[in-house]
C-alpha positions, 0 to 999 in steps of 0.5 A, a space after each residue: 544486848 538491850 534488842 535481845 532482851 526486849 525480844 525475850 521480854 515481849 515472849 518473841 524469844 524463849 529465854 531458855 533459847 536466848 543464848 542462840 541469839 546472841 551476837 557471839 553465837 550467831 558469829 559462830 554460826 555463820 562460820 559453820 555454815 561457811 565451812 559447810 558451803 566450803 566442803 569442810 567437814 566430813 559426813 560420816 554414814 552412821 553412828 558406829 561410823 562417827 564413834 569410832 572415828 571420835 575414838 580415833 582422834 582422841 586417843 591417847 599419843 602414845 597408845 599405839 605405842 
């Protein structure tokens, strides 16, 4: 955190974007891009596309019922 916050001090680092660069976050992106370089996700072709899936998953249980 102290590396961080010297960065930011010195305007190498935006404080508004400090929160990208912490260690947690950072860990969080490897992982992302492990998934992707893994095939996991799905690409969707346009925005009605991904709404209506979004929609889908977070329907209601029993709203087909």
């Amino acid at each position: 955190m102290a590396i961080l916050l010297g960065e930011i001090s010195d305007g190498r680092i935006d404080a508004e974007q400090a929160w990208f660069w912490t260690r947690e976050w950072q860990a969080r992106e490897r992982e992302a891009d492990d998934d992707r370089a893994a095939g996991r996700g799905t690409r969707y072709e346009g925005d009605e596309e991904f709404l209506a899936a979004l929609d889908e998953r977070t329907k209601p249980l029993d709203a087909d019922a």
